[in-house]
Residue frames as a rotation matrix with the C-alpha (Angstrom) as fourth column:
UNK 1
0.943 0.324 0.075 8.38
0.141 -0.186 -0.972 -13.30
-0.301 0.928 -0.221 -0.16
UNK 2
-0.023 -0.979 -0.200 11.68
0.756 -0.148 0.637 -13.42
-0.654 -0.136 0.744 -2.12
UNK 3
0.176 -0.121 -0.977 12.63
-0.594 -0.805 -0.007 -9.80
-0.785 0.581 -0.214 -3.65
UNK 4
0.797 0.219 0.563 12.52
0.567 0.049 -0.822 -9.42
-0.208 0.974 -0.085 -7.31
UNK 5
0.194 -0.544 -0.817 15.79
0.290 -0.763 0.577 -7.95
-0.937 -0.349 0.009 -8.05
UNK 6
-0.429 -0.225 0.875 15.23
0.896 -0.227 0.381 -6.72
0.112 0.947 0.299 -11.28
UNK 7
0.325 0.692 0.644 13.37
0.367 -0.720 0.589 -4.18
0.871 0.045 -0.488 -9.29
UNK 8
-0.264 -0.962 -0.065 14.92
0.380 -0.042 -0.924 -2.07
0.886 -0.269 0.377 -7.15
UNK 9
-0.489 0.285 0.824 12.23
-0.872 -0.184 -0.454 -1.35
0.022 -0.941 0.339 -4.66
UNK 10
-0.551 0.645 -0.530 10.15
0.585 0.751 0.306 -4.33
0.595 -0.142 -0.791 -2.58
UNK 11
-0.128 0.851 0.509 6.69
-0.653 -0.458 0.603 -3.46
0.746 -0.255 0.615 -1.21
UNK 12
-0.681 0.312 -0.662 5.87
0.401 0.916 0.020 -5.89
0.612 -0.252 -0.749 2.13
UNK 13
0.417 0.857 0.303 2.60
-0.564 -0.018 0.825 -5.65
0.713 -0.515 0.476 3.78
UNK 14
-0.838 -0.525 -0.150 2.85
-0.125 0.452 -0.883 -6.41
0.531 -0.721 -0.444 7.62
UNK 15
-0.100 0.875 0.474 0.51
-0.421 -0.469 0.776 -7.44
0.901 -0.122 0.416 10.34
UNK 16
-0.378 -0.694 0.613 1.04
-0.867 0.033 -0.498 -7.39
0.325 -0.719 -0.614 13.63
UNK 17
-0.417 0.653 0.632 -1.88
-0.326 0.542 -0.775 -10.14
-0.849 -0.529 -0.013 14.87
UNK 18
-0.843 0.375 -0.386 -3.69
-0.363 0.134 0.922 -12.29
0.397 0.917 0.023 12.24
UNK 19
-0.340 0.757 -0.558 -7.00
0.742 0.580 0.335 -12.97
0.577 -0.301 -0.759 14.48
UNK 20
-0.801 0.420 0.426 -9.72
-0.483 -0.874 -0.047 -10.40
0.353 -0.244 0.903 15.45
UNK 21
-0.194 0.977 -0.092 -13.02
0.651 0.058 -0.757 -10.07
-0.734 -0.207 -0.647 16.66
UNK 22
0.056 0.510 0.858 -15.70
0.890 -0.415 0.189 -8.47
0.452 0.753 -0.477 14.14
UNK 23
0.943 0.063 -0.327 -15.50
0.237 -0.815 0.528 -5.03
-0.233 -0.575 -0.784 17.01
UNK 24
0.272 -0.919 -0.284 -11.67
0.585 -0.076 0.808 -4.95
-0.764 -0.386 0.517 16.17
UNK 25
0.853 0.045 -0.520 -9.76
-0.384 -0.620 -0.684 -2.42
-0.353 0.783 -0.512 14.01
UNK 26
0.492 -0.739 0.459 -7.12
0.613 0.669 0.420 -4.08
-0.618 0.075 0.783 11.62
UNK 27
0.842 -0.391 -0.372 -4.38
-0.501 -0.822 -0.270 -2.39
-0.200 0.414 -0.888 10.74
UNK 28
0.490 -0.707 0.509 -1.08
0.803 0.594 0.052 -3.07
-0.340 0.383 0.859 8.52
UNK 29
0.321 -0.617 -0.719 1.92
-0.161 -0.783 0.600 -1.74
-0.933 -0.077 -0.351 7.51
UNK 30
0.831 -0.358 0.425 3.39
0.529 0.276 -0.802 -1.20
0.170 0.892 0.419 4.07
UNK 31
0.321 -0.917 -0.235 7.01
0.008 -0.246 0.969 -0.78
-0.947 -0.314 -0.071 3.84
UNK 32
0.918 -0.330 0.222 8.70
0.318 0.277 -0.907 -0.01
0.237 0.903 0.359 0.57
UNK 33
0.682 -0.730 -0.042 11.94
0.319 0.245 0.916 -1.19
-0.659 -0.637 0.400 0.88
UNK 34
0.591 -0.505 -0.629 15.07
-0.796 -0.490 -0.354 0.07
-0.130 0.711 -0.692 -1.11
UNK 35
0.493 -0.610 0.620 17.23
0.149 0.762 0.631 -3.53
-0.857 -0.218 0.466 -2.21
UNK 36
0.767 -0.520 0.376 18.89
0.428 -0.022 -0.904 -1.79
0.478 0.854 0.206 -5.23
UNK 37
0.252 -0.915 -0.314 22.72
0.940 0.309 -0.147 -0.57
0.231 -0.258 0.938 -4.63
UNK 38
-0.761 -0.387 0.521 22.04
0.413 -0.908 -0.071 3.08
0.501 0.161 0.851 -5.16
UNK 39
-0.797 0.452 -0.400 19.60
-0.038 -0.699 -0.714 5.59
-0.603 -0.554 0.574 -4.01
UNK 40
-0.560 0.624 0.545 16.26
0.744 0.088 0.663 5.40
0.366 0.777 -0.513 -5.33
UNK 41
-0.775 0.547 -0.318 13.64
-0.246 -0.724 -0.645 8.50
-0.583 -0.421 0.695 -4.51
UNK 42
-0.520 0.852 0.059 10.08
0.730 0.408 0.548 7.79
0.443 0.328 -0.835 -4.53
UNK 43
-0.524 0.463 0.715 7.07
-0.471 -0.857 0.209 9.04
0.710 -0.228 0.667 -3.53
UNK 44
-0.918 -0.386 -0.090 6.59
-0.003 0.236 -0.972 8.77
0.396 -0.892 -0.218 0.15
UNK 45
-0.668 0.507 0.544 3.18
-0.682 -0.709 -0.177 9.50
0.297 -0.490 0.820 0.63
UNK 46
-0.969 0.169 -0.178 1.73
0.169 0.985 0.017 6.33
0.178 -0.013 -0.984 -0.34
UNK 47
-0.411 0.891 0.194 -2.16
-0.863 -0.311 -0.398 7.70
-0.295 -0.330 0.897 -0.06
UNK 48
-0.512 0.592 0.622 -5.16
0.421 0.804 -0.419 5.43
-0.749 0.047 -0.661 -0.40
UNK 49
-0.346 0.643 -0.684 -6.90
-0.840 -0.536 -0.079 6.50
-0.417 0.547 0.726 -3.89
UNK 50
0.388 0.800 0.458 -9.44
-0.236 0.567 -0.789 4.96
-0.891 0.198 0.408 -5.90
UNK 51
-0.133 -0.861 0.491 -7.80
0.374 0.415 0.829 3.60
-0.918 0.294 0.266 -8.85
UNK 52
0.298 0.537 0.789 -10.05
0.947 -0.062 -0.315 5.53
-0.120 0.841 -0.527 -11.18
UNK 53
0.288 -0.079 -0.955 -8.40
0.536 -0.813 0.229 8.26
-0.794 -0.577 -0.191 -10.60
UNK 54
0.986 0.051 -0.158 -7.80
-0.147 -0.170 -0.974 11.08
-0.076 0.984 -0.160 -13.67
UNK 55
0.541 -0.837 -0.087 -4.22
-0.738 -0.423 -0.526 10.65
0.403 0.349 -0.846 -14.99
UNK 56
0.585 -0.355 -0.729 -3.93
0.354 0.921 -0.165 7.21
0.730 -0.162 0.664 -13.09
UNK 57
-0.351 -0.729 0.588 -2.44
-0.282 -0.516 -0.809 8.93
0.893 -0.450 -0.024 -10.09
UNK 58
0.968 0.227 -0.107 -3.71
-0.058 0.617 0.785 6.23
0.245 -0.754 0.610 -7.21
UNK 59
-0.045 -0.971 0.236 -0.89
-0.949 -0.032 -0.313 5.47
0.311 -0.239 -0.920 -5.10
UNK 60
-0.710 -0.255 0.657 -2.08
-0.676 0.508 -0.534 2.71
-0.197 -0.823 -0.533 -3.24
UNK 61
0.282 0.912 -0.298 -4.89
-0.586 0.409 0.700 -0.05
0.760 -0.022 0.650 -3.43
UNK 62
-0.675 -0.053 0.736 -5.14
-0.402 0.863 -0.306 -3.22
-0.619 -0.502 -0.604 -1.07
UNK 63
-0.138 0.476 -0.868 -6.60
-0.807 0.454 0.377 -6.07
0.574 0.753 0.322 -2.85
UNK 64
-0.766 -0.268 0.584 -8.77
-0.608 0.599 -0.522 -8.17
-0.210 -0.755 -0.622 -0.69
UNK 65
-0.571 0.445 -0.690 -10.38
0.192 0.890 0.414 -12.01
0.798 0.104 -0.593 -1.02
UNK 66
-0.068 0.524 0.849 -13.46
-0.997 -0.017 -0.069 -11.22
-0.022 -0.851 0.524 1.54
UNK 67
-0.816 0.312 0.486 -15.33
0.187 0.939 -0.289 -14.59
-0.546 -0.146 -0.825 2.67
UNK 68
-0.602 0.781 0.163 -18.02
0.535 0.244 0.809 -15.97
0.592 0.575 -0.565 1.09
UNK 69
0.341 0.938 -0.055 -21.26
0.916 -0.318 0.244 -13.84
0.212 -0.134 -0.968 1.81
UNK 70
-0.024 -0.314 -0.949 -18.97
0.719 -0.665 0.202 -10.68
-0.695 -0.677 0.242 2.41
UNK 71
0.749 0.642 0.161 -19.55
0.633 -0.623 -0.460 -7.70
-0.195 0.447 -0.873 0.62
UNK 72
-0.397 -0.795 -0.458 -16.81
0.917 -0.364 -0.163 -5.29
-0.037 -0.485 0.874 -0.55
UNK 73
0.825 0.481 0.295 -17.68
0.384 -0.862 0.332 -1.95
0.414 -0.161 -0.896 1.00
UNK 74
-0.139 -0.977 0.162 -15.66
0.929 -0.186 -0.321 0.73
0.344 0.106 0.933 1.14
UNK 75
0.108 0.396 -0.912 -15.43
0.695 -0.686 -0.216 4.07
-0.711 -0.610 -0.349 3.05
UNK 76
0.801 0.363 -0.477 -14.97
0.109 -0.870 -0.480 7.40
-0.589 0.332 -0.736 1.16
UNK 77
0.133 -0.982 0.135 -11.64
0.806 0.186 0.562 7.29
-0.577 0.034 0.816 -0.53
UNK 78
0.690 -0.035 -0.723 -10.21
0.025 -0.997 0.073 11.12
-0.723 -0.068 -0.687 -1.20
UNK 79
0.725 -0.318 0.611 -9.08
0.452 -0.449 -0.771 12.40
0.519 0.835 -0.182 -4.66
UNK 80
0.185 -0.660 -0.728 -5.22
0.235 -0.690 0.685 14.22
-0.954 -0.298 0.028 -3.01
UNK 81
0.925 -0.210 -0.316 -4.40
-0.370 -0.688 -0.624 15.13
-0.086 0.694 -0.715 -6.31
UNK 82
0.746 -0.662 -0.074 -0.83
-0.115 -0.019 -0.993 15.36
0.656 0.749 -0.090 -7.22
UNK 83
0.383 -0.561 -0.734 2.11
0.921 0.169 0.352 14.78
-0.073 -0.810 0.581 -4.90
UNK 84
0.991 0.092 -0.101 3.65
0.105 -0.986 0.127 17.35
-0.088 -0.136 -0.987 -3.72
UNK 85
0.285 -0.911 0.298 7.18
-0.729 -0.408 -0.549 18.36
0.622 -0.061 -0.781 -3.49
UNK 86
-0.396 -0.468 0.790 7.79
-0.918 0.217 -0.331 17.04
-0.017 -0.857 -0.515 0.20
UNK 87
0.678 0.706 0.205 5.91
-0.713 0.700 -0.051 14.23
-0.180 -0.112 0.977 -1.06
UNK 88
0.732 -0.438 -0.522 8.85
-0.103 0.687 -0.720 12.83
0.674 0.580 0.458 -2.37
UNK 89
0.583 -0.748 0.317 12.38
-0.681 -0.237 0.693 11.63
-0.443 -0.620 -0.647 -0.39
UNK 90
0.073 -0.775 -0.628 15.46
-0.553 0.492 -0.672 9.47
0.830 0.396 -0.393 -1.58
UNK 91
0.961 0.076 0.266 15.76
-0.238 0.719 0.654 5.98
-0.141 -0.691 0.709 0.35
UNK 92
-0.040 -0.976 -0.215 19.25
-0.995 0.020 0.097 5.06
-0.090 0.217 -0.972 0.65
UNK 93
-0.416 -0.110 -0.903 20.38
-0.450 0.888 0.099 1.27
0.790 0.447 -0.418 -0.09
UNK 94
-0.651 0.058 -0.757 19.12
0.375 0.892 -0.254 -1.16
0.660 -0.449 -0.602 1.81
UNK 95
-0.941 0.210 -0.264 16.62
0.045 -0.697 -0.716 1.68
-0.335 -0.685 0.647 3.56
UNK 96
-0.511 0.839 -0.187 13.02
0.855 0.518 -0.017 1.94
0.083 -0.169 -0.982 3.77
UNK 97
-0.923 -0.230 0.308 10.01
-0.016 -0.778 -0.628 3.68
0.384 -0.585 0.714 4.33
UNK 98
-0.649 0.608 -0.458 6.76
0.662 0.747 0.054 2.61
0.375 -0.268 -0.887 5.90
UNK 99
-0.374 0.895 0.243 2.82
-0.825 -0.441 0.353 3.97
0.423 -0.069 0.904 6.23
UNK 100
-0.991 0.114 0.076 0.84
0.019 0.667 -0.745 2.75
-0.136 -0.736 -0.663 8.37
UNK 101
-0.580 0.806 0.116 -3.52
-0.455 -0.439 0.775 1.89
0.675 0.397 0.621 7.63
UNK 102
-0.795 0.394 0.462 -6.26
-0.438 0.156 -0.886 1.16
-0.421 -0.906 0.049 9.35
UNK 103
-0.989 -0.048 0.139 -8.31
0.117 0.317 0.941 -0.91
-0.090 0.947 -0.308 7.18
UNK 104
-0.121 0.990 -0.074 -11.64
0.990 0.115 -0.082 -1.31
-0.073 -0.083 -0.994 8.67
UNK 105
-0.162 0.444 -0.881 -11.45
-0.028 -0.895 -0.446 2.81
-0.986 -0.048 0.157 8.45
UNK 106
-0.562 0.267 -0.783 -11.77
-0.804 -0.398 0.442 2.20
-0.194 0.878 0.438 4.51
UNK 107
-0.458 0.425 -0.780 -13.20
-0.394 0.690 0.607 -1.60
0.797 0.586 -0.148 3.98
UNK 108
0.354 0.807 0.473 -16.22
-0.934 0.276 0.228 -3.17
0.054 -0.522 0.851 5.83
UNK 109
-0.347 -0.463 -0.816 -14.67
-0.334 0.874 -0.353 -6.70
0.876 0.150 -0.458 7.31
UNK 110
-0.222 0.365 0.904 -17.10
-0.960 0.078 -0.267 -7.88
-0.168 -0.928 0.333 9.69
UNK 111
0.669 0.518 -0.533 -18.01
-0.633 0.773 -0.042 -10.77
0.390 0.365 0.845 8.50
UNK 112
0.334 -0.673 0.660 -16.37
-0.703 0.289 0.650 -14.19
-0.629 -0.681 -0.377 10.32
UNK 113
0.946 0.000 0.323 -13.97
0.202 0.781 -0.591 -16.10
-0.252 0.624 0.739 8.12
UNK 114
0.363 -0.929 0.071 -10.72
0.581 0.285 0.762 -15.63
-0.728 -0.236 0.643 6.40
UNK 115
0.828 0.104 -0.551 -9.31
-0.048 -0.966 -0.254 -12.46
-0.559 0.236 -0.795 4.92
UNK 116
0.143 -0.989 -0.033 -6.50
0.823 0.100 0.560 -12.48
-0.550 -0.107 0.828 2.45
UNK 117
0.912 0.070 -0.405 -5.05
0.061 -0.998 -0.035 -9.21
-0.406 0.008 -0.914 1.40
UNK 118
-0.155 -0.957 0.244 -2.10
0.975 -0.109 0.192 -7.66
-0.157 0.268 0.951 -0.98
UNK 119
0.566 0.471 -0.676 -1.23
0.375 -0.878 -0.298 -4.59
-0.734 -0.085 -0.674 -1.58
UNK 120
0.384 -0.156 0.910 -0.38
0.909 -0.106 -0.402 -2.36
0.160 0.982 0.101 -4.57
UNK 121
-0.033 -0.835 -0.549 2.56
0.223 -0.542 0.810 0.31
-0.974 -0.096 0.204 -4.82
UNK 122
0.494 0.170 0.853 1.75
0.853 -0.282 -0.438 2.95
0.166 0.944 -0.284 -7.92
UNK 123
0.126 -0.093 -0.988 3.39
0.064 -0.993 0.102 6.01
-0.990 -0.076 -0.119 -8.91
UNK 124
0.514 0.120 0.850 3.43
0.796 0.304 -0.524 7.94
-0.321 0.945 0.061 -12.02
UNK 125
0.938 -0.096 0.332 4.96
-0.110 -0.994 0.023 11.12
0.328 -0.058 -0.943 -10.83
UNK 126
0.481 -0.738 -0.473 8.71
0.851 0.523 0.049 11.29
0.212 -0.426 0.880 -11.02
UNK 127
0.486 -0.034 -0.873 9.01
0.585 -0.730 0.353 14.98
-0.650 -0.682 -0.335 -9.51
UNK 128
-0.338 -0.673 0.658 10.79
0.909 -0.414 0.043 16.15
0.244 0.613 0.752 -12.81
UNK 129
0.676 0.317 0.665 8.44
0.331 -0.937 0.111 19.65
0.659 0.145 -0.738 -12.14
UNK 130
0.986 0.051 -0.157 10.89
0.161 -0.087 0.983 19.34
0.037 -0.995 -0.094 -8.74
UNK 131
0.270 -0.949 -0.161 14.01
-0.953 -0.240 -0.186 18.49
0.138 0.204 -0.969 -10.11
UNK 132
-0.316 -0.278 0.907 14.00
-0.543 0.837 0.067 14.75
-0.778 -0.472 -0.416 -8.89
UNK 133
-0.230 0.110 -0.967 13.92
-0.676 0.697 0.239 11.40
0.700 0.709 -0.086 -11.02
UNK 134
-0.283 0.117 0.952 11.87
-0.807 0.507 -0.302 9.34
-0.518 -0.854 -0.049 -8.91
UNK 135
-0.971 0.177 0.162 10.93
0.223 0.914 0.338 5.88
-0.088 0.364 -0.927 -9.84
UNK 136
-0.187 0.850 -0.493 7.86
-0.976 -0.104 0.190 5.07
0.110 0.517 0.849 -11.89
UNK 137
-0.743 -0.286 -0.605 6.47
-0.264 0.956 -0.128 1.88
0.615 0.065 -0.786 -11.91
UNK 138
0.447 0.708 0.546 3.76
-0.892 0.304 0.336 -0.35
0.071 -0.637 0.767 -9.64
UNK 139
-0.657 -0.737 0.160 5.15
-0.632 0.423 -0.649 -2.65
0.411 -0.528 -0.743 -7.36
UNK 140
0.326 0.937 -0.128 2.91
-0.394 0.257 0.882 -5.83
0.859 -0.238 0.453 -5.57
UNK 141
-0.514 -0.634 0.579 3.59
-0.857 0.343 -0.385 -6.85
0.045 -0.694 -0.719 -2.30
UNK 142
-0.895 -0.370 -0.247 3.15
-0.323 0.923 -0.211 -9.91
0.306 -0.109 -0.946 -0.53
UNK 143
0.052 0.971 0.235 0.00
-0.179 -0.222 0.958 -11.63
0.982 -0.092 0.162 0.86
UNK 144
-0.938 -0.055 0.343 -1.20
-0.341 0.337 -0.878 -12.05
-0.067 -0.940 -0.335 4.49
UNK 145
-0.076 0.823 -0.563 -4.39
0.102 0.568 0.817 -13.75
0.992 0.005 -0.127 5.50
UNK 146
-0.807 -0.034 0.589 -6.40
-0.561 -0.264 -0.784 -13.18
0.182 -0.964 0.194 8.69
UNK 147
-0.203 0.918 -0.341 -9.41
0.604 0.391 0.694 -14.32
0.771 -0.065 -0.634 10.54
UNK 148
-0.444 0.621 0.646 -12.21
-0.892 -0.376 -0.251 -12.47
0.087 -0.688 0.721 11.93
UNK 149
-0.667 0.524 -0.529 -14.35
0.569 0.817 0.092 -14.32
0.481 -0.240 -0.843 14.57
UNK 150
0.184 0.728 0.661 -17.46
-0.102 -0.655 0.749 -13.17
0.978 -0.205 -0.046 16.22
């Protein structure tokens, strides 16, 4: 994916292995990268929320293409509320920081076929209650594509 440098953070979605079995857990990384010259401080927590959330305070989504006949089901996803303080940290240039999920612990991907997935970078909290000017703003990363087989 080439960065967007009118934006001073990039979002990439990693995965180590793109082929499972339907028994496997699939996990990816999101990295939000700093590629602006200065310091940017964000909010680090990156949480999975439902996007309905009051006040639009989701951090995260993944947007996935299931196969045909696949259902999206989803596990419980948890209302955190507000970031905290320590939620927040200053990335220096060209620095990073990176969360790690387990998808199949929130979306149902048994089904055999071909998975493609992005993810979404939200914040609306820029810590002003903290003292900090963090970045606002929703970021998309890149896609990947897997395959479950049985």
């Amino acid at each position: 994916m080439e960065p967007n440098k009118e934006q001073p953070l990039e979002l990439q979605l990693e995965i180590s292995d793109t082929n499972f079995s339907v028994q496997d857990k699939i996990s990816v990384a999101l990295i939000l990268k700093n590629q602006s010259g200065t310091p940017v401080t964000v909010n680090k927590r990156m949480s999975i929320n439902p996007e309905d959330m009051p006040d639009k305070l989701w951090e995260v989504r993944f947007d996935i293409v299931f196969p045909p006949g696949e259902r999206e089901i989803r596990g419980s996803l948890i209302n955190r509320g507000r970031p905290g303080q320590d939620d927040f940290m200053t990335i220096q240039p060209g620095g990073e920081v990176r969360q790690s999920y387990t998808l199949t612990d929130w979306y149902w991907m048994r089904l055999p076929g071909t998975y493609e997935i992005t993810a979404v970078y939200h914040n609306v909290v820029d810590g002003s209650q903290f003292g900090l000017s963090a970045w606002t703003g929703e970021i998309t990363s890149n896609s990947v594509s897997l395959t479950v087989s049985k």
